[in-house]
N, C-alpha and C positions, 0 to 999 in steps of 0.2 A: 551563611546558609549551610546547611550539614548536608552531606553525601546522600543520604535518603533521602531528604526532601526536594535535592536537585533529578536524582532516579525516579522520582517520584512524577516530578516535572515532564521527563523525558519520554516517558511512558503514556502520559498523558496526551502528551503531542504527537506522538506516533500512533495512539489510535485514534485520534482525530483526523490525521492527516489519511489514517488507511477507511477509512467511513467516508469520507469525501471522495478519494477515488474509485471508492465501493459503488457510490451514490453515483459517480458519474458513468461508471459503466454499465447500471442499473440502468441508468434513464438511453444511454444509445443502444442498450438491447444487445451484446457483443456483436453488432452489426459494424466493424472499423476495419480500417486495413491492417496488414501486416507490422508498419512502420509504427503506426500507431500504439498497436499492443506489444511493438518492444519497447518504444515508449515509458506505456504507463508499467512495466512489467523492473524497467529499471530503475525505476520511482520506487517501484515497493521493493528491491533490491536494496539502496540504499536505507529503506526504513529499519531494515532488520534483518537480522541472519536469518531467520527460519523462511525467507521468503518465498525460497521456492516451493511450499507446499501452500502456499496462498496464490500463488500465480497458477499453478496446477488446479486451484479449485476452482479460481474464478475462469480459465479457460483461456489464458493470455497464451500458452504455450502448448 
């Protein structure tokens, strides 16, 4: 399997995986506690380096 299509892969799954969390914060309404949204706020930390201005948007911090 070549380099781009494994990038390729990887990309795929990191926006699936941020859609899901998306969804689930979606559906409780940022109604959670603290611990919670460091939580989910470290999840998307390890999804990606640009993370901190996706946690900024959705309101985790």
């Amino acid at each position: 399997m070549s380099e781009r299509t494994k990038e390729i892969r990887r990309r795929r799954k990191r926006r699936a995986n941020y859609a899901a969390l998306k969804s689930k914060l979606a559906k409780v309404g940022g109604k959670f506690d603290t611990q919670t949204k460091q939580k989910y706020a470290e999840k998307l930390r390890k999804l990606s380096p640009g993370a901190d201005i996706v946690i900024k948007t959705l309101g985790l911090e």
